[in-house]
N, C-alpha and C positions, 0 to 999 in steps of 0.2 A: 665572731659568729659561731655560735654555738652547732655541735653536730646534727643536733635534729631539725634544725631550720635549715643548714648546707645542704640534708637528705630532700625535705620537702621541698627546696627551690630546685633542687637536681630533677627529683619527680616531677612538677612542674615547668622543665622544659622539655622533659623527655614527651611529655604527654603535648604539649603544645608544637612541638616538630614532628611528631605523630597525626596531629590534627593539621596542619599544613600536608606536610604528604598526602593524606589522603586527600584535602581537596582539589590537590595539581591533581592525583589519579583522576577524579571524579571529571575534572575541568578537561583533560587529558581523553578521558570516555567519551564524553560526550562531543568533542571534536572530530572521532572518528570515527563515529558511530555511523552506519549506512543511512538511518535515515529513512524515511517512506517512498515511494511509488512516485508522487507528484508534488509540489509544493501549492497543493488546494487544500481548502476546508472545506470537509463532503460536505458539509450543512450548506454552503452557500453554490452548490455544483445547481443549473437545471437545465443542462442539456446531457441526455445520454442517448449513445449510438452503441447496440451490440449487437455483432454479426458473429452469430456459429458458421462455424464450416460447414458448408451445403448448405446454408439458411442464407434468406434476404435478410438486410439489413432492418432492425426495431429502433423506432427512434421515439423517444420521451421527452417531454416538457414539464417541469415542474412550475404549474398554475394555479396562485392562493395555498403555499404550502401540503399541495397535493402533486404525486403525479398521474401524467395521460400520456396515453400512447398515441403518438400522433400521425400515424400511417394512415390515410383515409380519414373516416372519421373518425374524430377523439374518442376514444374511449379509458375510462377511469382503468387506470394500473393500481395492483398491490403495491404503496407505499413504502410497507418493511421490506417491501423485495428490493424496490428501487432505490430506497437508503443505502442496505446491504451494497448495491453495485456501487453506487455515490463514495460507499466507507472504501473503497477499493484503494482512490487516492490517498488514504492514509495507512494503507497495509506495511507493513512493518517490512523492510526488505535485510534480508540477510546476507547480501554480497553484492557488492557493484563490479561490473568486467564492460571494457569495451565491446561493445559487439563487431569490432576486428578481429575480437580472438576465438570467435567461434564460427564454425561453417554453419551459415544460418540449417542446411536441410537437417542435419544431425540433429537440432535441438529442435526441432517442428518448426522453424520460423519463416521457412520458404512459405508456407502455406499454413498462418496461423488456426490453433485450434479455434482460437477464440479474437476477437480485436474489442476492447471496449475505449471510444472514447466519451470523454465526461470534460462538457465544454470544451471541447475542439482537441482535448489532448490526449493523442490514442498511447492505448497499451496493448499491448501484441501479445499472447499468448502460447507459449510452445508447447512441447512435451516434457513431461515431467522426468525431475532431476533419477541418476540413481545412486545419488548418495543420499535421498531420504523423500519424504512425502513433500515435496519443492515441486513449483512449476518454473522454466525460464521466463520472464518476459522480456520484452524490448521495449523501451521509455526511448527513442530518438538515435542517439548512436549509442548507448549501454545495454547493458542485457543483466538486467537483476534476478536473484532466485529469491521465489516468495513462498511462502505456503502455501499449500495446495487449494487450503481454505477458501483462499480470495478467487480461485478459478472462475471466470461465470459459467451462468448455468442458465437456461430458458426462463424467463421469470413468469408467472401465471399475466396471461396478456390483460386480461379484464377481471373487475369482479363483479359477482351480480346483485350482490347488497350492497348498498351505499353507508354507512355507517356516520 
């Protein structure tokens, strides 16, 4: 075997044990990767329930690809507002912790800011982290840190054009 074919079969596994590592890395990522909020797809969510603190509870149905606020009588909601809360269950979470390991008053969870459930599955809302623009939630017995982003917010109750 001649030395420049010994070189290019040497390079050639250098580069192919190069491309296997990396795929365990990637395969390896992706196993322990935190993961979202909930295991829903917001497209297929139509029930939402959010309660602020000091506020009654808003509760929405999604009817013909639309939603309605269904407290009394229906009245048509902002869509993009009620997606946005929908995309909530796919918020990107940044750390998973038992909520053993936290005193729920410290992190607001004794008495959530916020509570959104979206088809029967609540998220708890605390105070926000101070190691960065994070809020805690509580998903069941864990307490993930999300971005602040996803926090809810009062969504406009009605609109008065119909589009």
């Amino acid at each position: 075997m001649k030395r420049a074919t010994r070189q290019r079969l040497f390079l050639l596994l250098v580069v192919v044990a190069l491309l296997a590592l990396a795929g365990w890395q990637l395969r390896r990522d992706a196993q322990t990767a935190p993961g979202t909020l909930l295991a829903l797809d917001p497209a297929g969510i139509n029930h939402i329930t959010l309660t602020l603190r000091g506020s009654s509870p808003m509760h929405y149905e999604k009817r013909d690809g639309h939603w309605w606020r269904i407290d009394g009588t229906p009245a048509r909601a902002i869509d993009g507002r009620l997606n946005e809360l929908a995309g909530t269950a796919a918020a990107h979470v940044l750390s998973w912790r038992p909520a053993s390991d936290f005193d729920p008053a410290k992190i607001g969870l004794t008495s959530p800011q916020a509570v959104l459930e979206l088809d029967g599955h609540a998220l708890e809302f605390g105070e926000s982290s101070v190691t960065g623009p994070q809020h805690y939630v509580r998903v069941g017995q864990r307490v993930a840190l999300v971005s602040t982003r996803y926090m809810p917010r009062s969504p406009a109750l009605q609109i008065t054009e119909l589009h």
